[in-house]
Backbone and ligand atoms as CSV (ligand in chain L), in Angstrom:
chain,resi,resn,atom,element,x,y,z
A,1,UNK,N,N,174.621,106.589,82.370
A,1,UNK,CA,C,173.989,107.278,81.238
A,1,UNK,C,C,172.616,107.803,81.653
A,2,UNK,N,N,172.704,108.792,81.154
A,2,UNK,CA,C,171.120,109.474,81.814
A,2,UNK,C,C,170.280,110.036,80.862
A,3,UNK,N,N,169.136,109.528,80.701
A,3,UNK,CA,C,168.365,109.722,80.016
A,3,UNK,C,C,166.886,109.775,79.951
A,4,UNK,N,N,166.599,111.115,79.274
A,4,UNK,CA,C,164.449,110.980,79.623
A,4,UNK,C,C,163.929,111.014,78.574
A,5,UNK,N,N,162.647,110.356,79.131
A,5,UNK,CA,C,162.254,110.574,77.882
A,5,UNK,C,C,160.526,111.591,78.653
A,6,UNK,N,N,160.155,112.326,77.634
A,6,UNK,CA,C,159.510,113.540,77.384
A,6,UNK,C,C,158.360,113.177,76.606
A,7,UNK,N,N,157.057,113.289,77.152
A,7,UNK,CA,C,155.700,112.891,76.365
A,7,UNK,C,C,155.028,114.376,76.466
A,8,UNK,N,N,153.980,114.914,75.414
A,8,UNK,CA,C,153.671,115.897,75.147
A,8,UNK,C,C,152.040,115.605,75.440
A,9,UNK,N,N,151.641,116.545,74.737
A,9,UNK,CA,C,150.032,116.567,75.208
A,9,UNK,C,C,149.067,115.572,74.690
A,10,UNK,N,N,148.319,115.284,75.928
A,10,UNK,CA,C,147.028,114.044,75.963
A,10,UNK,C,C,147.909,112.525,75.849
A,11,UNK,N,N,149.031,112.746,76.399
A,11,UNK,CA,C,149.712,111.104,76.595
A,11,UNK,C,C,149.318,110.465,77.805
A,12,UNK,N,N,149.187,111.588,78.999
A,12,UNK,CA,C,148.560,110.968,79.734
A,12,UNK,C,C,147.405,110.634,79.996
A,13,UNK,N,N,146.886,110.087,78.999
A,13,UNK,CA,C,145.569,109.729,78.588
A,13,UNK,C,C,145.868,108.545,78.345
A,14,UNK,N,N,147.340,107.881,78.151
A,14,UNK,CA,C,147.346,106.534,76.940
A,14,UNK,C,C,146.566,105.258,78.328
A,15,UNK,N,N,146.280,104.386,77.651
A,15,UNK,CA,C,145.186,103.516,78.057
A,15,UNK,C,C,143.793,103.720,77.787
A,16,UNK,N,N,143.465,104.789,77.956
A,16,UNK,CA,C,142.109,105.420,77.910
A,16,UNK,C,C,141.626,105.526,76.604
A,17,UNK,N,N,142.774,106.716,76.212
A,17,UNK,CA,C,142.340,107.496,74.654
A,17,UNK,C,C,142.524,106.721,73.522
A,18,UNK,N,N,141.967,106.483,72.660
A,18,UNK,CA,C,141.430,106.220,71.323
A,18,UNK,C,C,142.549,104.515,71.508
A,19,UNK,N,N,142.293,103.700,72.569
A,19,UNK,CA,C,143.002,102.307,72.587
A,19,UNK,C,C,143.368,101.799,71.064
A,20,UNK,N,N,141.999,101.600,70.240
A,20,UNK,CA,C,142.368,101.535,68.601
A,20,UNK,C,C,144.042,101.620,68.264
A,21,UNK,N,N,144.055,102.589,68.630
A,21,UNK,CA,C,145.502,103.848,67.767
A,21,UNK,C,C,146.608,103.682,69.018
A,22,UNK,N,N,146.589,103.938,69.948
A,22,UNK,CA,C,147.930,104.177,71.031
A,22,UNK,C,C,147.639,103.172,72.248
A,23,UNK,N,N,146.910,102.156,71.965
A,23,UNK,CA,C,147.140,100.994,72.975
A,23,UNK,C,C,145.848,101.050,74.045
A,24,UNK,N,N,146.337,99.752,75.204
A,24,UNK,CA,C,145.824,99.837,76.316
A,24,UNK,C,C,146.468,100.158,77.357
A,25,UNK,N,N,147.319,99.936,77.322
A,25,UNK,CA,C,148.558,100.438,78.342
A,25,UNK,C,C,148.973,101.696,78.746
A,26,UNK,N,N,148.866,101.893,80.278
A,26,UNK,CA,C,148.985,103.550,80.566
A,26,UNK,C,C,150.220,104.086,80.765
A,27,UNK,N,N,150.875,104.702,80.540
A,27,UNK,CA,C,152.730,105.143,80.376
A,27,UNK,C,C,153.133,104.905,81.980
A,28,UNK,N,N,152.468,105.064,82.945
A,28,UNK,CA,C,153.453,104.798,83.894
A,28,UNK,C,C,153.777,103.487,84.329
A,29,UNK,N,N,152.873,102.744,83.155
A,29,UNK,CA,C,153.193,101.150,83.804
A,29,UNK,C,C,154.060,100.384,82.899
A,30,UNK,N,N,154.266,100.653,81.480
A,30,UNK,CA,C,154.942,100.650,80.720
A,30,UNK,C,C,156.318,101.397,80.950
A,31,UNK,N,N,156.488,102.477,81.846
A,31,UNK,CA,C,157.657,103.189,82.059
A,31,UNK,C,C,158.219,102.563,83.194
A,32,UNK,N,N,157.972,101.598,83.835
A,32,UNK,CA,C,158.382,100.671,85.142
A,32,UNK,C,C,159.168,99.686,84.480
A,33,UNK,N,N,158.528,98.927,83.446
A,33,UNK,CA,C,159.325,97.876,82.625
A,33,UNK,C,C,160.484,98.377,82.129
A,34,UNK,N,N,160.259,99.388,81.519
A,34,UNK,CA,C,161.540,100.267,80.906
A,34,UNK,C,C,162.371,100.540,82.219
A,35,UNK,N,N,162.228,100.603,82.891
A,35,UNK,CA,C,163.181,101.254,84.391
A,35,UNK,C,C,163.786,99.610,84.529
A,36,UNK,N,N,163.212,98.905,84.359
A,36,UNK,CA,C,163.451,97.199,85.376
A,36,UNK,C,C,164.880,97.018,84.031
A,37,UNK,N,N,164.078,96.869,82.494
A,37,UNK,CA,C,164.731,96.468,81.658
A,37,UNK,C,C,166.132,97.453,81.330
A,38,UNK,N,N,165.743,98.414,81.210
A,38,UNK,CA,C,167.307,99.181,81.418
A,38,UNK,C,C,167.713,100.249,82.753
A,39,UNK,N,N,167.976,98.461,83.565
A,39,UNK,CA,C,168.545,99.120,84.552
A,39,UNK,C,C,169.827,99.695,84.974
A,40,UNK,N,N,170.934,99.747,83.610
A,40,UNK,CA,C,171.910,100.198,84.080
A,40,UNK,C,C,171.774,102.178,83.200
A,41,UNK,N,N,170.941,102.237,83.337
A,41,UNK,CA,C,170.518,103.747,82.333
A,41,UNK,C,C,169.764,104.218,83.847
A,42,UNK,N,N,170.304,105.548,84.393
A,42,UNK,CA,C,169.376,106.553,84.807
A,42,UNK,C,C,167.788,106.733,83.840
A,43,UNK,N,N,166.725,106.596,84.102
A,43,UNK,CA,C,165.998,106.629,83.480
A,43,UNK,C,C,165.075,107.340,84.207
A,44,UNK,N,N,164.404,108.578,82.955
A,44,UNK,CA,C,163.456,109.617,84.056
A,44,UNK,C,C,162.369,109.981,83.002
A,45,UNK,N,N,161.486,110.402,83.049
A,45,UNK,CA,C,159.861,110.789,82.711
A,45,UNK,C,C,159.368,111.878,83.475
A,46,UNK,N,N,159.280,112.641,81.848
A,46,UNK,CA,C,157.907,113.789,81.787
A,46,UNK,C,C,157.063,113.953,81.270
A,47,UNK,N,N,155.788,114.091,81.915
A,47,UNK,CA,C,154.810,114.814,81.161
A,47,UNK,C,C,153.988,115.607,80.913
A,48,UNK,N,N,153.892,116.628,79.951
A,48,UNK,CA,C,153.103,118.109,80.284
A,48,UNK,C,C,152.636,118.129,79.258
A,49,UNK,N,N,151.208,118.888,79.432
A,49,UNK,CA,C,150.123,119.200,78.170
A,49,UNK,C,C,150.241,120.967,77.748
A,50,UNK,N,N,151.265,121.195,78.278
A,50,UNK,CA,C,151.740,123.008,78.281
A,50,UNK,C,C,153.049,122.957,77.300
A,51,UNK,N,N,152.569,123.804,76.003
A,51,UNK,CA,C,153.635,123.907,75.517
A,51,UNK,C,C,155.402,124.269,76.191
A,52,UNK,N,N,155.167,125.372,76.527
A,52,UNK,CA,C,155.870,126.437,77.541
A,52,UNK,C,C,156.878,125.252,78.563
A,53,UNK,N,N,155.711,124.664,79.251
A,53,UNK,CA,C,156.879,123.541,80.163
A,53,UNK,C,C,157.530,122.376,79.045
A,54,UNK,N,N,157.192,121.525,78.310
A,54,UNK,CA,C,158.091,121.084,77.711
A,54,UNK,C,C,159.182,121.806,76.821
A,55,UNK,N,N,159.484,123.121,76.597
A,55,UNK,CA,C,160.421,123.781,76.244
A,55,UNK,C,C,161.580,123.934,77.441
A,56,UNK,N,N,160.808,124.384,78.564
A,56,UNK,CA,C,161.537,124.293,79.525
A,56,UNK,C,C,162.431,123.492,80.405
A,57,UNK,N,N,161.664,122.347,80.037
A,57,UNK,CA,C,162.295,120.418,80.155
A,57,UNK,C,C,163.467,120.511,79.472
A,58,UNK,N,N,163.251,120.715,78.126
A,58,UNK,CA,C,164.085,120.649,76.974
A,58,UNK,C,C,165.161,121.451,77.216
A,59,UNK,N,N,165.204,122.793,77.546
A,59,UNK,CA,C,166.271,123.621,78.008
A,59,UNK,C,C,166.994,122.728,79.355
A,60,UNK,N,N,166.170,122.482,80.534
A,60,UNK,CA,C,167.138,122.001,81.671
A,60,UNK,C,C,168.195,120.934,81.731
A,61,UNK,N,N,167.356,119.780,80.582
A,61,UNK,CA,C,167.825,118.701,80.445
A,61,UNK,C,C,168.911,118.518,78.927
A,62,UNK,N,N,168.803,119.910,78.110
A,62,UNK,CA,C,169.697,119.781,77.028
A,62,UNK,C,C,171.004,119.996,77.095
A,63,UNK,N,N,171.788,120.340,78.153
A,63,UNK,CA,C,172.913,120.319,78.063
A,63,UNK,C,C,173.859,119.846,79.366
A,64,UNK,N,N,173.146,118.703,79.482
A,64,UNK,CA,C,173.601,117.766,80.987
A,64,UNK,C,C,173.220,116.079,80.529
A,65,UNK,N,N,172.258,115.682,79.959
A,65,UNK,CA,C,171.999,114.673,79.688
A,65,UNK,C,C,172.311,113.966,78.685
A,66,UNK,N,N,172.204,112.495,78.350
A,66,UNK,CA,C,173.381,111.909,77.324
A,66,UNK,C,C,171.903,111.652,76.364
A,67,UNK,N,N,170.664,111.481,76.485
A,67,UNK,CA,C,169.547,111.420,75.489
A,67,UNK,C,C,168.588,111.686,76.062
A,68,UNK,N,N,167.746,112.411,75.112
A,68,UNK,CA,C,166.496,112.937,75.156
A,68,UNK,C,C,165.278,112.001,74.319
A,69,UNK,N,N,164.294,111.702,74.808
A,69,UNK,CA,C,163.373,110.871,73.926
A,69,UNK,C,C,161.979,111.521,73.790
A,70,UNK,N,N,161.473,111.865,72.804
A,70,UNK,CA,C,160.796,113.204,72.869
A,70,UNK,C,C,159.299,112.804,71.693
A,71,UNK,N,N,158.395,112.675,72.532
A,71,UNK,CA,C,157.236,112.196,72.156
A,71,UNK,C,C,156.227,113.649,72.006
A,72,UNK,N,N,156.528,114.564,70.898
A,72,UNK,CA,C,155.485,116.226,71.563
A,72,UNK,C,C,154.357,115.873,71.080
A,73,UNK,N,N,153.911,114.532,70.621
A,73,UNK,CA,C,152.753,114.537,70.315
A,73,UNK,C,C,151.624,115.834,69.427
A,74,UNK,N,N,151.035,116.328,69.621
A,74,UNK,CA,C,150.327,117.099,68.644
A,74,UNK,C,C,151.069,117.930,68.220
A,75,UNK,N,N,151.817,118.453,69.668
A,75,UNK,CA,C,152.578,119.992,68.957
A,75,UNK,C,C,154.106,119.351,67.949
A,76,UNK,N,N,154.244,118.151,67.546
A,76,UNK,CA,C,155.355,118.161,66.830
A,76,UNK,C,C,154.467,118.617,65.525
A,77,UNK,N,N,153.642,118.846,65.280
A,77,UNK,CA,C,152.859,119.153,64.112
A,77,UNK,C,C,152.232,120.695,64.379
A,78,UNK,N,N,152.505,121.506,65.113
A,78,UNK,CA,C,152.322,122.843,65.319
A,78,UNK,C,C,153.161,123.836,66.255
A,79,UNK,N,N,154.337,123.233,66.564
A,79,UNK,CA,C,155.132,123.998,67.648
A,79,UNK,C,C,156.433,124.196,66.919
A,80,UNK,N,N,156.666,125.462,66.798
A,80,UNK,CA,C,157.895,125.882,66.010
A,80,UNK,C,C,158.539,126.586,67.279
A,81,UNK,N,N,158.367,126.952,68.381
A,81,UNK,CA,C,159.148,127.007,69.547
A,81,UNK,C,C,159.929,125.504,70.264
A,82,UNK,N,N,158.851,124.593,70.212
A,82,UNK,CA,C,159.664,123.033,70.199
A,82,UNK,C,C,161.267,122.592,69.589
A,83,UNK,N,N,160.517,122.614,67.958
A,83,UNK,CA,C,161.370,122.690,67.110
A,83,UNK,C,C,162.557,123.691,67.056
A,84,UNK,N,N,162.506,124.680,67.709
A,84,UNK,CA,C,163.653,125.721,67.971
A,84,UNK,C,C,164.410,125.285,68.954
A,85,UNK,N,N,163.670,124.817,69.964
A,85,UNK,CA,C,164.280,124.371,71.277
A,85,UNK,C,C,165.498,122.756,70.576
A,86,UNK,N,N,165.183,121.873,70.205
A,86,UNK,CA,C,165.708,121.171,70.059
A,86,UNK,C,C,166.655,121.246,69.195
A,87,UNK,N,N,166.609,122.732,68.250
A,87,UNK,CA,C,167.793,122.883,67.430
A,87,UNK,C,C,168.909,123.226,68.561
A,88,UNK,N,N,168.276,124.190,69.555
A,88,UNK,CA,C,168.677,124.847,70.238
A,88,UNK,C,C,170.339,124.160,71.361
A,89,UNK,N,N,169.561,122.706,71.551
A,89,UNK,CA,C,170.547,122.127,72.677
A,89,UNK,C,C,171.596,120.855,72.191
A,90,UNK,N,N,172.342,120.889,73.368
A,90,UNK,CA,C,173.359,119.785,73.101
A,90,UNK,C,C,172.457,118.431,72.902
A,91,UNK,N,N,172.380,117.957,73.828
A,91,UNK,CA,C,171.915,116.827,73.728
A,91,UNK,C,C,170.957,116.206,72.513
A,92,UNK,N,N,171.397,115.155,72.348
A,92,UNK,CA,C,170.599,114.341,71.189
A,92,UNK,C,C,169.593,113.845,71.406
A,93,UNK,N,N,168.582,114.186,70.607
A,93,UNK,CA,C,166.774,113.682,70.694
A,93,UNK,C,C,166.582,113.063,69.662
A,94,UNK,N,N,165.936,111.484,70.231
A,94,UNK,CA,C,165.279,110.701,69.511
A,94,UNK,C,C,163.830,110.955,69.278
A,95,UNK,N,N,163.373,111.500,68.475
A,95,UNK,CA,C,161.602,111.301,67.996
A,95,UNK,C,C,160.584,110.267,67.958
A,96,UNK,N,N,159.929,110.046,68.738
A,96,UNK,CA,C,159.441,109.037,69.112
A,96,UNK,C,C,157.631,109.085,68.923
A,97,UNK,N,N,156.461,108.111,68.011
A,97,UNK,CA,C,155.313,108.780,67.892
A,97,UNK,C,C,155.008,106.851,68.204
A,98,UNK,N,N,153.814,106.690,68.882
A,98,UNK,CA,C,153.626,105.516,68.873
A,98,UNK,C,C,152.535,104.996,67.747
A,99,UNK,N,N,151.939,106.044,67.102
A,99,UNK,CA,C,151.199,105.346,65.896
A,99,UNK,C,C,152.017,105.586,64.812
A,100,UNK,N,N,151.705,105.451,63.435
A,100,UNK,CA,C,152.370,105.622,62.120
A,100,UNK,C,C,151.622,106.625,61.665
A,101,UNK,N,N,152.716,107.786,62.257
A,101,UNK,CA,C,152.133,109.259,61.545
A,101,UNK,C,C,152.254,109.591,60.296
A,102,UNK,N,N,152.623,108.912,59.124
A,102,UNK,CA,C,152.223,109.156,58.061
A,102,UNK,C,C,151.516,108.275,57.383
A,103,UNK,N,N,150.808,107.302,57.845
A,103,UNK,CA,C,149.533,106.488,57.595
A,103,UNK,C,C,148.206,106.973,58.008
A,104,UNK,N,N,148.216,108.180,58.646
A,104,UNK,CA,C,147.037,108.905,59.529
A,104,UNK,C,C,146.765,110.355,58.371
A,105,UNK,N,N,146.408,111.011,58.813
A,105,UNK,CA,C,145.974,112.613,58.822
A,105,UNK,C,C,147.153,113.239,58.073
A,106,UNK,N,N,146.774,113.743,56.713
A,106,UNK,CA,C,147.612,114.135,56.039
A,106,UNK,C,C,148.611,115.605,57.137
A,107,UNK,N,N,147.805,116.625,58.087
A,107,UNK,CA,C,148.489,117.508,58.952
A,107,UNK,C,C,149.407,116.520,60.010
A,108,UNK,N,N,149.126,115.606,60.387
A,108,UNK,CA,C,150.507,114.717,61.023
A,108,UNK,C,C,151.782,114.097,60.320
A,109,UNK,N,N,151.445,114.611,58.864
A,109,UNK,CA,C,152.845,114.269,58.336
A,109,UNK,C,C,153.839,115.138,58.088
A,110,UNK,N,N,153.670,116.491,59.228
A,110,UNK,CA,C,155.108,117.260,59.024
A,110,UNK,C,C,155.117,117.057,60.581
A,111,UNK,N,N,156.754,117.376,60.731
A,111,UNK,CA,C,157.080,117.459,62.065
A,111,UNK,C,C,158.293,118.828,62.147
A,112,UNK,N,N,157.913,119.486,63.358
A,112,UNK,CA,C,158.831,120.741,63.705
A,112,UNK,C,C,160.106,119.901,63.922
A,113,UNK,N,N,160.341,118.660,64.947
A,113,UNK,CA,C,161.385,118.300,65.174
A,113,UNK,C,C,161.842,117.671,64.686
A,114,UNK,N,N,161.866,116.724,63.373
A,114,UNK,CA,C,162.631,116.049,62.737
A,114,UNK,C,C,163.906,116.136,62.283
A,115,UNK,N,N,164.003,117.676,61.628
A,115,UNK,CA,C,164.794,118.364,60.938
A,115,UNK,C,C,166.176,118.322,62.071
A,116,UNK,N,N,165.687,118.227,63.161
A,116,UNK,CA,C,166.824,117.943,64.240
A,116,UNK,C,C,166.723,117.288,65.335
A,117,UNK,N,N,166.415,116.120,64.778
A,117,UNK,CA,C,166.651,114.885,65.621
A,117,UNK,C,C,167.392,114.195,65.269
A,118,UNK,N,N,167.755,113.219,66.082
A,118,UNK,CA,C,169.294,112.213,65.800
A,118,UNK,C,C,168.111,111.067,65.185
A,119,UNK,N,N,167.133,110.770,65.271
A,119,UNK,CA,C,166.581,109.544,64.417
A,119,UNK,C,C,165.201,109.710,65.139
A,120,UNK,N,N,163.936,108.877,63.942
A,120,UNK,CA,C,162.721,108.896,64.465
A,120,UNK,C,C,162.337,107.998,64.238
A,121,UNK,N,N,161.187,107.360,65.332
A,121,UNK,CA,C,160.912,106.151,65.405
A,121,UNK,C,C,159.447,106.057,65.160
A,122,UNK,N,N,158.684,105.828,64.189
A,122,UNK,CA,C,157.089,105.653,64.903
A,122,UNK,C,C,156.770,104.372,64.095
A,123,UNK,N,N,155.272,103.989,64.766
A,123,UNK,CA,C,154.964,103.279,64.362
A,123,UNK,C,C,154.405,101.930,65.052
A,124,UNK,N,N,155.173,101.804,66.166
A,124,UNK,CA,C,155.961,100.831,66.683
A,124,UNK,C,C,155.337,100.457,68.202
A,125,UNK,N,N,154.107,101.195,68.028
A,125,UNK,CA,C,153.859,101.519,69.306
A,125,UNK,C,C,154.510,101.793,70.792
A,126,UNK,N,N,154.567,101.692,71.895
A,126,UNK,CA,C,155.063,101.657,73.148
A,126,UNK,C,C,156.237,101.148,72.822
A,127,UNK,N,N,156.540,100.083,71.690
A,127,UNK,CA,C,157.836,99.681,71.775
A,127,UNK,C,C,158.649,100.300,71.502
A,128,UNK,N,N,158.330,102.034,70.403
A,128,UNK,CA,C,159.270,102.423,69.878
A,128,UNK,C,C,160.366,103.407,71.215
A,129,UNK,N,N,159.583,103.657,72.060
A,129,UNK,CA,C,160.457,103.939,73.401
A,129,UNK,C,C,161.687,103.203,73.570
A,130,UNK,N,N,161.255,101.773,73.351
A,130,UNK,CA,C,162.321,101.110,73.890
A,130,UNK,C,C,163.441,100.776,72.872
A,131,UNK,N,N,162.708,100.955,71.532
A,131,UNK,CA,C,163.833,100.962,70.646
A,131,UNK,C,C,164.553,102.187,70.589
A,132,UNK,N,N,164.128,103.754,71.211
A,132,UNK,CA,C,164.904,104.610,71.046
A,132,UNK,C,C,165.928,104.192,72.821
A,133,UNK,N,N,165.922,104.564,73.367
A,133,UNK,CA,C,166.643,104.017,74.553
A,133,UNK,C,C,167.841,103.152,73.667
A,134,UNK,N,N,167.866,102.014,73.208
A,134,UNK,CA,C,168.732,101.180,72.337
A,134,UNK,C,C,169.299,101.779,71.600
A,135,UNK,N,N,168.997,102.808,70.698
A,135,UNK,CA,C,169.537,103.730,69.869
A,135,UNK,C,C,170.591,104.472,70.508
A,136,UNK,N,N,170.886,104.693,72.108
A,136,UNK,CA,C,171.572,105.226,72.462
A,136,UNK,C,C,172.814,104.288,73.099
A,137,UNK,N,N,172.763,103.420,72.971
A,137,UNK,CA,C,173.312,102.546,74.131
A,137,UNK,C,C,174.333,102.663,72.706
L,1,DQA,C1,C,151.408,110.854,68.437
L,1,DQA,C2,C,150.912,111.227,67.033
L,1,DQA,C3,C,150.395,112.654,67.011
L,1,DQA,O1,O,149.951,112.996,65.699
L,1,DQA,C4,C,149.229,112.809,67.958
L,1,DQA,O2,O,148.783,114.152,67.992
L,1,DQA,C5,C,149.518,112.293,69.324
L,1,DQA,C6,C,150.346,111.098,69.491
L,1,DQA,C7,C,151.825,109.376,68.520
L,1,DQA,O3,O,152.526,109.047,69.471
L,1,DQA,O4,O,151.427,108.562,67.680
L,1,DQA,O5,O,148.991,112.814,70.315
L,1,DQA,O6,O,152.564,111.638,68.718
């Protein structure tokens, strides 16, 4: 089973940025555990702060892969090319936000991709990765 998961802009920041809200933990060390713990899953990671390339992710990987896990971070709240893209492909995307985006900033409570995602997870911090991964199994 092959599956990625897809972080959007200023994730690679997590550890650093606003710890409060999205942790201490930096995604590539958290994405090792996830590799150890589901090791019978192909498991792969991207991340781009360019709208343009995560569309392009989204196209390569939408109609070959068995799940998509898709963190667009700001732009799920301003990218209607995103949101097109994911209407767009086969593959099924889990929505994934590690704070509770509708406990925050009234503009983080719409999302382009919801409307076509197979399920969304937030809240949950870093864990909700691992609960989407499970979602597929
Ligand atoms: C986020 C929530 C977004 O509103 C925000 O812009 C992010 C991260 C989350 O994972 O909680 O960058 O997607």
């Amino acid at each position: 089973m092959k599956i990625i998961i897809i972080n959007g802009p200023n994730l690679n920041l997590l550890g650093k940025r606003e710890p409060e809200i999205y942790g201490a933990k930096n995604f590539e060390d958290y994405f090792r555990e996830l590799q150890l713990n589901f090791k019978e899953i192909e498991l792969s990671y991207f991340q781009s702060n360019i709208e343009g390339e995560i569309i392009d992710k989204l196209h390569e990987v939408g109609f070959n892969y068995d799940g998509i896990i898709l963190n667009a971070a700001a732009y799920t709240h301003t990218s209607v090319g995103i949101g097109d893209a994911v209407k767009g492909i086969e593959t099924p995307v889990v929505e994934v936000h590690i704070s509770n985006i509708h406990a925050r900033e009234a503009f983080r409570q719409h999302s382009y991709i919801s409307p076509n995602a197979k399920g969304v997870l937030f809240g949950f911090g870093l864990k909700g990765y691992d609960l989407a991964i499970q979602s597929f199994l």
